[in-house]
N, C-alpha and C positions, 0 to 999 in steps of 0.2 A: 637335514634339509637346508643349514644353512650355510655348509660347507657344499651343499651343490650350486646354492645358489650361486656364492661368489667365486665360483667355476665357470658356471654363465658368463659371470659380469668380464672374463677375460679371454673367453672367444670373443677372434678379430672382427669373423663374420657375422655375429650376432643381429640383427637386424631393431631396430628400434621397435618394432611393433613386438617381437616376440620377448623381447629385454622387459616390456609392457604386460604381456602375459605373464610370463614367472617369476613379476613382481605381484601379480594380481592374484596368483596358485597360490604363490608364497603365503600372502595376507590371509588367504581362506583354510590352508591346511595347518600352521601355528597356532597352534592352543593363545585364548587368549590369556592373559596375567590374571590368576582368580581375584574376583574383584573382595575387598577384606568388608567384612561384615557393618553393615549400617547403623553406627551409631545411632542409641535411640536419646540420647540429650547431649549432653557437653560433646564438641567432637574438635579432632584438630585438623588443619588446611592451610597445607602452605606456611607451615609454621607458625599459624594463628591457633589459640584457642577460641574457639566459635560457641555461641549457643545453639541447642536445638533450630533458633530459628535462622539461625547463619550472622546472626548479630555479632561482632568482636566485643571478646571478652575481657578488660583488662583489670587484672586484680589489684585493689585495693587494701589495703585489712591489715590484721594483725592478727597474733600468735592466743591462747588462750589456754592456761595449764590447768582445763580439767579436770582430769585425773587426779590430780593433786588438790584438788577445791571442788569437790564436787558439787559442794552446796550452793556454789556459783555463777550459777547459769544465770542470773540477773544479770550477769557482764554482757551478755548479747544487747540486751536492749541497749546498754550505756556505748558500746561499740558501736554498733547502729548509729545511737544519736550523734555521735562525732562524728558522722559521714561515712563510715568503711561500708563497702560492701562485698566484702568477706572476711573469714575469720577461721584460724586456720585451728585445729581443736584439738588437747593432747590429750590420745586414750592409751589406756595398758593391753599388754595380751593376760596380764597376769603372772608372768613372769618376774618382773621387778618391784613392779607395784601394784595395787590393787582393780582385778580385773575390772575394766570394762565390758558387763554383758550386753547381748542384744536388746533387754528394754532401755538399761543405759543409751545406748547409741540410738535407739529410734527415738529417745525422747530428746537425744542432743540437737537429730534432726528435725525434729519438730521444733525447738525452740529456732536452731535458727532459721525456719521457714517463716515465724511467725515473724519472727525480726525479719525478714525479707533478705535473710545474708545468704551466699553461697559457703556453701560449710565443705572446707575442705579437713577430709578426717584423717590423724595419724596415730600410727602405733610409736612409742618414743621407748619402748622396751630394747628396741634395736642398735640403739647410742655409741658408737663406739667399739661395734664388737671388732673382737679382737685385739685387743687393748685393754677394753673394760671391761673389769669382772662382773659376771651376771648379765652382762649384755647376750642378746640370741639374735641367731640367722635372721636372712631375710625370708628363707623359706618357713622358719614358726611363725613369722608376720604374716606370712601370704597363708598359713593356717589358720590363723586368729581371724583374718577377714572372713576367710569360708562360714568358720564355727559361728559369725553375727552376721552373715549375710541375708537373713530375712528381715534385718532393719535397713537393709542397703536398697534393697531391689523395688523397681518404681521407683527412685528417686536421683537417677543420672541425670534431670534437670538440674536438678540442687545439689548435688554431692557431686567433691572427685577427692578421689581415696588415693590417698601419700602413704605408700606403703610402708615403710619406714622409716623411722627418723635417723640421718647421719650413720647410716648403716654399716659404716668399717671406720675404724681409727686410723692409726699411721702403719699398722703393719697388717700385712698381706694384703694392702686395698686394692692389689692390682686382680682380687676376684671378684671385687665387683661387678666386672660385666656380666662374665658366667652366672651369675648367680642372682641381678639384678633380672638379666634376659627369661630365667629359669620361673624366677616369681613372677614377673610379667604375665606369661606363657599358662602359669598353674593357674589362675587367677582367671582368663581368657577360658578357659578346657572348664572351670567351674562355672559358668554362667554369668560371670562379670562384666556389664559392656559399659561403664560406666571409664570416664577419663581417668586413667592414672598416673598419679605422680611421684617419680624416682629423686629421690635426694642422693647428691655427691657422697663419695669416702671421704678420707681425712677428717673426719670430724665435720662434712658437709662441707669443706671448703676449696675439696679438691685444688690443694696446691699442689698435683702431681701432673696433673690434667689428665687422670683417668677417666673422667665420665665425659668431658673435653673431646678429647680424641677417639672414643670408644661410645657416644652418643648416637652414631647415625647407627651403628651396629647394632643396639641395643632399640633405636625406634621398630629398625626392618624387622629386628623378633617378635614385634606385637602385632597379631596377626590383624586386630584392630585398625591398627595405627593412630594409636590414640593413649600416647603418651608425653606428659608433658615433663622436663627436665628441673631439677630445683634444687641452687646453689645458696648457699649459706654464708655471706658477708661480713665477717670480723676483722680480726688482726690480719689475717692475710690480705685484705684488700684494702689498704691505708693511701693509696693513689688513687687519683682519680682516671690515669692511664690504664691500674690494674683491672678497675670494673668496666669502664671504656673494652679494653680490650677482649676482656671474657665474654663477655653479653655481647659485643659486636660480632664476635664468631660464629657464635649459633646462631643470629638474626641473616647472618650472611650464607650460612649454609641452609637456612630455612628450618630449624628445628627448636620446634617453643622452648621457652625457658622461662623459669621466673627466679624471684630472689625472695627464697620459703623463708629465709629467717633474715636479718641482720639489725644493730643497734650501734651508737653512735661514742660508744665504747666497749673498751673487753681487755679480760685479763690479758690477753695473748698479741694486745695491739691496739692502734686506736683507729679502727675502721671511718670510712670515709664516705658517712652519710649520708652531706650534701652530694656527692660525685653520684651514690646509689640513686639517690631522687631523681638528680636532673640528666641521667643518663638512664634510667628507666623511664620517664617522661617523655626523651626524646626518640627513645624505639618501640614506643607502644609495649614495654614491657611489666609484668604487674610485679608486686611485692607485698610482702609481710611482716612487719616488723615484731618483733621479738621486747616485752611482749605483755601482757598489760597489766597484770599486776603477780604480786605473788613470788617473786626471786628471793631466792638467799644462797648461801654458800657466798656471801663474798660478792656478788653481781645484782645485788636490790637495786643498781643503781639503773638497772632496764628497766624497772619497773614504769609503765606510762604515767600509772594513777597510784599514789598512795593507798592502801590497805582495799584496795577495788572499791577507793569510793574513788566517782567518776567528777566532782568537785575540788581533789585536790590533784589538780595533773602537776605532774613533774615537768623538767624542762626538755628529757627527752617525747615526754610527751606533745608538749607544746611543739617541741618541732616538728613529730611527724605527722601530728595533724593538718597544726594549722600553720606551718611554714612553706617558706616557697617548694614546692611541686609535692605540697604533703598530700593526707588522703582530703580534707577538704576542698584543695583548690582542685585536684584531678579524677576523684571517682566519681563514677557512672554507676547508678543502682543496675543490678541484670535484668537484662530485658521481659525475663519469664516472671518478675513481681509487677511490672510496670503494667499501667491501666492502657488498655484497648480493647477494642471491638473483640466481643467473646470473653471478656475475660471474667472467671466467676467473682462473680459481686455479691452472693449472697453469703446469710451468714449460718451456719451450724444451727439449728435448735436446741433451744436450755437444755441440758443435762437434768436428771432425774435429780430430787433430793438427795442429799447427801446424807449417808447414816453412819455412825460412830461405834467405833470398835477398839478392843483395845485398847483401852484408855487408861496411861499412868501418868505420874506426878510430871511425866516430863516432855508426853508425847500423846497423840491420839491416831487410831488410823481411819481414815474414810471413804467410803465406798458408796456408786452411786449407777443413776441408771444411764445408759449409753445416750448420747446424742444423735441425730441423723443429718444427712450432709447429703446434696444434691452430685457433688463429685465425693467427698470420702473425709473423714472426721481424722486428724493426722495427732489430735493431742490436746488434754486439758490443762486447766491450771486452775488449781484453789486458791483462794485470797481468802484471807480474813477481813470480816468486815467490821468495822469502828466508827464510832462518831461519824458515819458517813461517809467514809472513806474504806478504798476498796487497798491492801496488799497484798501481791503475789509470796504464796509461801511454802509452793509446792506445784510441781508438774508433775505429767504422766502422760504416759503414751495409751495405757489403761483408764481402768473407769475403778483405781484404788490406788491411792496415796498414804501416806504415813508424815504426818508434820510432825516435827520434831525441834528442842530448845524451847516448850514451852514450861513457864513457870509453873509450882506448884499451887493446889489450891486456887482455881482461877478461873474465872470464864473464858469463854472464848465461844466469839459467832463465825462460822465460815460457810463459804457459797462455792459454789463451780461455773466454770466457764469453758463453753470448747472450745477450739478453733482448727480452723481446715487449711489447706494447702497453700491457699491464696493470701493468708495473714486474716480471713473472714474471722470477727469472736463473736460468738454466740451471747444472745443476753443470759443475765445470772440467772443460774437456777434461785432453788429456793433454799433458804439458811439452815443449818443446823447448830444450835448453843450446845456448849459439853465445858462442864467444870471437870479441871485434873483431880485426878486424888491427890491427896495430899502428901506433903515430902518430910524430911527429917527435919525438926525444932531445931533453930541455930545454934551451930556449934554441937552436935548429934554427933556428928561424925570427923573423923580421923585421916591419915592419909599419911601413909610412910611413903615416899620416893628415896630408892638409890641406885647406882648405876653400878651396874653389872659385869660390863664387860668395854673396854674400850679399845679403840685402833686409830690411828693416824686418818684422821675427817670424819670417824662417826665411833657408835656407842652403842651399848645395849642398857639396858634399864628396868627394874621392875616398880610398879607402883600397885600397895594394898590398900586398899579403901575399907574402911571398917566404921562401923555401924555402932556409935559409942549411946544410941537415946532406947528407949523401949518399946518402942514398933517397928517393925519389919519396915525397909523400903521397898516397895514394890517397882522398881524402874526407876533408875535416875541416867543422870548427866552430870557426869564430872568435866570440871574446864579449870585450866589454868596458864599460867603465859611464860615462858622460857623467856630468861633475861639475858639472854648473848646466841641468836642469831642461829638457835638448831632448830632442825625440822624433824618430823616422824614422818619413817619413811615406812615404815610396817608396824601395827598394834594386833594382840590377841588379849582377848578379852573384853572386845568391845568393837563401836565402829566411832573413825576417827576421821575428824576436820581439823583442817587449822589456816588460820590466814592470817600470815604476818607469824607475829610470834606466839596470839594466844589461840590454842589446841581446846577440843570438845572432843569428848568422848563419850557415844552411846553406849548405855549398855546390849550387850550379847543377850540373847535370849536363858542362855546359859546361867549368865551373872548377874542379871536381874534383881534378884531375892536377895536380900541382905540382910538375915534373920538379926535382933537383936543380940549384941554381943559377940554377931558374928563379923566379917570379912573375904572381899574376892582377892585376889589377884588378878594386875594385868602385866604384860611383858612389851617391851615395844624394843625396834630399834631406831637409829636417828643418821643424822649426819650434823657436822659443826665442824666450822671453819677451825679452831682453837679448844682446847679446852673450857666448856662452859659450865657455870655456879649451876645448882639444882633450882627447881621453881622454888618460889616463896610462900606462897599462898597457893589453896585450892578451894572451889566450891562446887559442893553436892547437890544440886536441883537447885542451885539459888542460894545457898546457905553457907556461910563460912565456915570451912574445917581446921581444926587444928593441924597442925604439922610435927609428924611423930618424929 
């Protein structure tokens, strides 16, 4: 049709009326361009990321290691209060680290609804593939979303999902696109209408300018079009010309961008923060910095706040908050928290009593009756209650929690609270008191650590706990603190936290019983910058152990 048409257009005798008609045929027999499917929240236009309600979105925020600190999620509230309004969340497939399931992830999304944050969610199993061992595709990533997509769906107001993190090192990056287009596309075909966001190769720094030059390519494959791009600011960007330059390209071709991670040093270079600020600031573009507490391997010094208390901020902290064009002076809460006409104001109804289960020396679990919500009850939180005073010490996206790192032999009052989509909290249910049982008499028990197996940055290690007093333990909590800067990156035997350098470890349901006389075993492996000394100490529910 429209090699006839411009056949037409070069007959001499053509007449202007008829040139008029079979422009006007033309227009009515060309299929129109199918129109791509209607974002039901976050959507993009014009190279803006927009809200549901057409409001420009510009991100604020910072980075948040998750996965790696599960017990954590108190950092939203502390992020919040320093003004971000988002926070970008690091989950596992399971792969590297320990998975992130779907109640996992609807409680992460529930916490940062209740903090009012736009929670942008990522898998960081994907780091480097190609390069780094144990790193996986971006196609297991775009599996892993599917596998927890019933904590995702109903929530494209508040969620955009970064499908992987830094998803090719420095060799083969040049398959990114195929492959970023591929997971876009799966993801689309699965029921996903929610924003998504593609992080650069290179280690997200894309010094090749494959996602650069191969961006508009990769937007036209979503059949959405609701894709936002996300470069990564380190060493490679140590001019203020080089970030100028990069984020002025895609503002000039019209295709969003932001900057998912950068900090104001790094092994690889010394990035050039002020220049990220004040040239994000001046093209309306958002960012994340990297990241708020929790680094080791050698780069604690990103860290914003000492040990995730939100009172001792660093000085990278200090300036990406509250320095010129930080998140204080420039963020905008999202419009879908903010107060107007229609907006739900009420609050959840108390939650049922709470009633006590499983109860050991170091933990209790609680369960209670559901709350009801005028729009929909999205997550609880138990606090213990004291002297009058209320602490948060467990969430849930259910109506069953498990507190855990309580001493033994001890009281303890706790109550429930719901809250719904809007940041609404319900008033407190009603209390329930629960004494732990009781733990090992000090100095009971034992504790051999030695390391097993080592390699160039990390280690394997077994640690036996033994039960040197005359009662069984029924449930504890070994902790103890690494004195040179290693982390556990996988534990059996247990379930494992650590922030900073000292480590908790639950017991497995498995390992629990620790007959007198007798002994578990646990195995873990780690990472460390150097060679590191063994712990010095450890305690069993609270109790000093000898060291075998």
């Amino acid at each position: 049709m429209r090699d006839t048409h411009l056949g037409l257009l070069r007959l001499p005798h053509l007449s202007a009326a008829l040139a008029a008609l079979a422009a006007l045929l033309l227009t009515l027999l060309v299929p129109a361009t199918p129109a791509h499917a209607a974002p039901t929240g976050f959507r993009v236009e014009n190279g803006r990321l927009l809200e549901a309600s057409g409001n420009d979105f510009v991100m604020r925020g910072v980075n948040h290691a998750h996965t790696w600190y599960a017990d954590r999620l108190d950092a939203l509230d502390h992020i919040k209060a320093k003004g971000a309004n988002t926070v970008r969340v690091v989950l596992s497939s399971g792969d590297r680290w320990t998975r992130n399931d779907t109640a996992d992830v609807a409680n992460v999304v529930a916490q940062c609804k209740r903090n009012r944050l736009i929670c942008v969610l990522e898998v960081h199993d994907t780091t480097g593939y190609g390069e780094q061992s144990g790193a996986v595709t971006l196609a297991r990533a775009a599996g892993y979303w599917i596998e927890v997509r019933d904590a995702l769906v109903g929530q494209e107001d508040y969620v955009v999902v970064n499908i992987g993190n830094e998803p090719y090192g420095n060799t083969d990056h040049t398959r990114w696109t195929a492959d970023t287009k591929a997971a876009v596309q799966r993801l689309r075909a699965a029921g996903f209408d929610h924003t998504l966001m593609v992080d650069a190769p290179n280690w997200g720094q894309d010094w090749a300018f494959t996602m650069r030059d191969n961006a508009a390519s990769v937007f036209a494959a979503d059949p959405d079009a609701n894709t936002v791009f996300s470069i990564h600011m380190y060493g490679v960007f140590d001019t203020a010309a080089e970030v100028s330059d990069y984020l002025g390209r895609f503002v000039a071709a019209k295709l969003p961008v932001v900057v998912g991670e950068f900090g104001h040093d790094h092994s690889d270079g010394n990035p050039d923060e002020d220049a990220v600020l004040s040239v994000t600031r001046q093209l309306g573009i958002g960012y994340l910095g990297w990241s708020w507490s929790g680094n080791g391997g050698g780069v604690e010094y990103l860290d914003m706040v000492e040990n995730f208390d939100p009172d001792r901020m660093t000085s990278w902290g200090q300036r990406l908050f509250d320095g010129p064009d930080g998140i204080a002076a420039t963020s905008e809460e999202a419009e879908v928290y903010r107060s107007g006409p229609g907006e739900d104001t009420t609050a959840p109804t108390a939650p049922g009593a709470p009633v006590a289960s499983a109860v050991t020396s170091s933990s209790v679990t609680l369960s209670w009756g559901a709350a009801t919500d005028a729009v929909g009850v999205t997550g609880y939180d138990v606090v213990r209650v004291a002297g009058g005073q209320e602490t948060v010490v467990a969430s849930a996206a259910g109506t069953t929690a498990t507190v855990t790192g309580l001493a033994a032999d001890t009281s303890y009052t706790f109550a429930v609270h719901a809250r719904d989509a809007a940041g609404n909290r319900s008033a407190r249910s009603a209390t329930v008191t629960v004494t732990t049982a009781s733990g090992p008499a000090a100095g009971s028990c034992a504790v051999a650590y030695r390391v097993t197996g080592a390699w160039p940055g990390g280690f394997q290690a077994e640690v036996v706990v033994r039960n040197s007093g005359s009662a069984a333990v029924d449930g504890w909590t070994l902790r103890w603190t690494f004195p040179s800067g290693q982390r556990v990156t996988s534990l059996w035997g247990g379930t494992v936290t650590q922030s900073g350098a000292e480590v908790s470890v639950a017991a497995a349901p498995y390992t629990a019983t620790i007959p007198p006389a007798g002994s578990v075993s646990l195995g873990l492996t780690g990472t460390r910058s150097a060679a590191g000394a063994d712990p010095a100490a450890f305690s069993l529910n609270g109790a000093e152990c000898s060291v075998a």
